[in-house]
C-alpha positions as CSV (number, residue, x, y, z in Angstrom):
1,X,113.8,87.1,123.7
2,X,113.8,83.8,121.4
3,X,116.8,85.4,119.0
4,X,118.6,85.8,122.6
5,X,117.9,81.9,123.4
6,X,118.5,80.6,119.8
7,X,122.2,82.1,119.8
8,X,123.0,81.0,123.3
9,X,123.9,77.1,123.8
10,X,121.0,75.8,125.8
11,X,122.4,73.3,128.1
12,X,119.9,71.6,131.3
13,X,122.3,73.1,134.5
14,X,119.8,76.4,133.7
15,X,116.9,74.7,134.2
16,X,115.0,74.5,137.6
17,X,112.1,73.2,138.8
18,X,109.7,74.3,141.6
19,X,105.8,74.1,142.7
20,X,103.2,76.1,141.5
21,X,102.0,78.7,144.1
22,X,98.7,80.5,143.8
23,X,101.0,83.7,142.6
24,X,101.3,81.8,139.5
25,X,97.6,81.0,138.5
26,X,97.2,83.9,135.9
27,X,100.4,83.0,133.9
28,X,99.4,79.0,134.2
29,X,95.7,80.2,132.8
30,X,96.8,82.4,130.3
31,X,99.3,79.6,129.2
32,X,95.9,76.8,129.1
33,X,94.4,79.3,127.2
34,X,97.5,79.5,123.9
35,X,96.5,78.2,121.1
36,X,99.6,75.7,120.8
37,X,98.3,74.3,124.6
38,X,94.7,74.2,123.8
39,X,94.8,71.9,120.8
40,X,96.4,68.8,123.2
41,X,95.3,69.7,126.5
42,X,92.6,69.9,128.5
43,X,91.7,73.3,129.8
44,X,88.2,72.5,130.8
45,X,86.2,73.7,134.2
46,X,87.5,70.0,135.8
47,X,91.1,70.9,135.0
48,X,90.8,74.3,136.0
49,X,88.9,73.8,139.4
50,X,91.4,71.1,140.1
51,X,94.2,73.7,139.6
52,X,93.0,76.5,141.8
53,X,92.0,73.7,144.2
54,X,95.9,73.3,144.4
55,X,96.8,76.4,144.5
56,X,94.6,77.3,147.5
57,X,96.2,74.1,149.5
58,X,94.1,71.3,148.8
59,X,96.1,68.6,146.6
60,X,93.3,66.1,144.9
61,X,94.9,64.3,142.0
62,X,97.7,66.5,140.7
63,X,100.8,68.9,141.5
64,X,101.0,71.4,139.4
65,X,105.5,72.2,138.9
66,X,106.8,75.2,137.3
67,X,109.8,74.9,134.8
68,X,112.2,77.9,134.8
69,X,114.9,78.5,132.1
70,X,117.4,81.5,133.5
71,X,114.6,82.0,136.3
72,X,112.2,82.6,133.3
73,X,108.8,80.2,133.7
74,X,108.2,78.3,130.4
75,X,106.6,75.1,131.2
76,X,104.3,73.7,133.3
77,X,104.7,69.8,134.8
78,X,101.5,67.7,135.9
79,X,102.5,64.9,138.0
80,X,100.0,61.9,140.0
81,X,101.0,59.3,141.6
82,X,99.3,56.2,139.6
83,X,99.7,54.1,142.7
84,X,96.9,56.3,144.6
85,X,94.2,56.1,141.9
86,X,95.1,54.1,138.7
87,X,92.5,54.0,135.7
88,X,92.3,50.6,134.4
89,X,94.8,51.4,130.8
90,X,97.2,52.0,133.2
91,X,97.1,48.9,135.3
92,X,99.4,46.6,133.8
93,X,102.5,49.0,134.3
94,X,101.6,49.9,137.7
95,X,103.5,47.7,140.2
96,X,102.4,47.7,144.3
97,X,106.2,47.8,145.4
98,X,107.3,50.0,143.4
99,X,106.9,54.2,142.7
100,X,104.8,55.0,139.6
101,X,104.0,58.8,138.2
102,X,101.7,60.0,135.7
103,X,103.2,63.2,134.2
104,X,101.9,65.6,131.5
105,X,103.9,68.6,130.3
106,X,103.8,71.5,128.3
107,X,105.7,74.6,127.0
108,X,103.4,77.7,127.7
109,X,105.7,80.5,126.9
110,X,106.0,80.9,123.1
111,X,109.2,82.2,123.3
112,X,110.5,79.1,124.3
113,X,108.9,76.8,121.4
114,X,111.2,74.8,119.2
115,X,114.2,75.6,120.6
116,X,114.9,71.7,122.0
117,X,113.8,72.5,125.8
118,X,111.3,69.8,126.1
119,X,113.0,66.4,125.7
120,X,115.7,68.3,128.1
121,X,113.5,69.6,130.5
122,X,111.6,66.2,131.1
123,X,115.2,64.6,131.4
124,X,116.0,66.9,134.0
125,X,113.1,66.6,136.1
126,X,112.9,63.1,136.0
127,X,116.4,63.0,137.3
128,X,115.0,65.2,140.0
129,X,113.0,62.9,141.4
130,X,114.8,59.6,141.8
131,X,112.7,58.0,143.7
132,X,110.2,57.2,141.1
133,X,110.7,54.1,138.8
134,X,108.4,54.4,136.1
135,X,106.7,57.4,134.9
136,X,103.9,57.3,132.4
137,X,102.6,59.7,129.4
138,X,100.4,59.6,127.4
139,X,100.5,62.4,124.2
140,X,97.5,62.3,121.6
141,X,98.5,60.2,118.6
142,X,98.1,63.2,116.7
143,X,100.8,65.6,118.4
144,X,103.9,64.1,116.4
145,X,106.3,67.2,118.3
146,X,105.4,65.8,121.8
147,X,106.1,62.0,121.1
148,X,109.4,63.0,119.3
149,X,110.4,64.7,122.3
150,X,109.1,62.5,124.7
151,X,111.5,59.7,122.9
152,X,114.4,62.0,123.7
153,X,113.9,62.1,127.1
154,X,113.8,58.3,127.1
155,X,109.9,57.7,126.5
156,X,108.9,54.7,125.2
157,X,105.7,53.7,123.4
158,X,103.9,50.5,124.8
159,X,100.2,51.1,124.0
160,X,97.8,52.9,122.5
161,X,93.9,53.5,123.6
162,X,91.2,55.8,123.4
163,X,89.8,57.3,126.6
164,X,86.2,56.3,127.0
165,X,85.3,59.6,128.9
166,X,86.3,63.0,129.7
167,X,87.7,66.0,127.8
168,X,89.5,63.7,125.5
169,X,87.2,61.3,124.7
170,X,87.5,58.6,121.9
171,X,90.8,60.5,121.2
172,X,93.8,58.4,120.1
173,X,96.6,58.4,122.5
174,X,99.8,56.5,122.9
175,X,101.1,55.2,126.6
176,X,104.6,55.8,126.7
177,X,106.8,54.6,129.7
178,X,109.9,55.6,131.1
179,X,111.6,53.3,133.3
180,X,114.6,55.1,136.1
C-alpha cells in the first residue's frame, strides 16, 4: 500500500472524517498500542476507559473522530471542548463568547507515515468544523514531526509548560493555537 500512496498525488478532497463507533475499538487499540503512538501519547487505563466509555454512548471529556484517506482509516482525532472543563494552562486563550476545542491527533496506520497527511488532514478537519474559533494543541517538546506539521496546518506556538500530573507528567510540551 504506501508505494501505491507515494506515486499518487495526495490531495485533501480524499479525505473524510467521521465518529468513532464501538466497531472501531480494536483498530483504535491496536493503533494506541504502535510504537510510533506510544512514545507521545497516552495509552494508559484513564485514556482507554475514557474511550470504550465513548464508544458504548457515554461522552465524558472527549470524541473520539476517525480519519479516512480513500475510505481507508489512518488517523484518529481527539477533540474537547475547553469551554466545558478548562485546566488552568489553558485559561488565558479560552474566551466565554467564543468556541474553543482542544484537539490531539495522530497517524495510526503505518502505511500512511511520512507521506504529508497530517498538516492536511488537521487542515481539513478544522475547516469542517467552522464553528469553532480557536483550537488548541499541545505536542511534547520532544516530537519535532508533530510541531512541524502542526505549523502547516496553521498551528502556532504561544507557550510552553510541564503538566504537573497525569500520564505526562513533568513532560515538556508546547501550546500551540490556531485561530479560524
Amino acid at each position: 500500500m504506501r508505494s501505491k500512496l507515494k506515486h499518487r498525488e495526495l490531495n485533501d478532497g480524499e479525505i473524510s472524517f467521521c465518529l468513532a463507533q464501538s466497531r472501531d475499538e480494536d483498530l483504535i487499540k491496536s493503533w494506541l498500542d504502535k510504537p510510533h503512538v506510544k512514545n507521545y501519547w497516552d495509552n494508559s487505563s484513564d485514556l482507554l476507559e475514557n474511550l470504550q466509555n465513548y464508544l458504548q454512548g457515554t461522552k465524558d471529556i472527549f470524541d473520539y473522530w476517525l480519519g479516512f484517506y480513500d475510505m481507508q482509516p489512518y488517523a484518529l482525532i481527539m477533540t474537547s471542548d475547553a469551554n466545558d472543563s478548562t485546566p488552568e494552562h489553558l485559561l488565558p486563550w479560552v474566551k466565554p463568547k467564543e468556541i474553543t476545542w482542544t484537539i490531539d491527533f495522530m497517524i495510526g496506520q503505518e502505511d500512511f507515515l511520512g507521506l504529508g497527511l497530517s498538516s492536511m488532514t488537521l487542515a481539513r478537519f478544522i475547516n469542517t468544523t467552522k464553528q469553532v474559533n480557536t483550537w488548541i494543541i499541545d505536542p511534547s517538546e520532544s516530537n519535532h514531526k508533530a510541531i512541524s506539521a502542526y505549523k502547516k496546518a496553521g498551528f502556532k506556538i504561544v507557550d510552553s509548560f510541564a503538566p504537573s500530573t497525569g500520564y505526562f507528567k513533568d513532560v515538556p510540551h508546547y501550546l500551540m493555537i490556531l485561530k479560524h
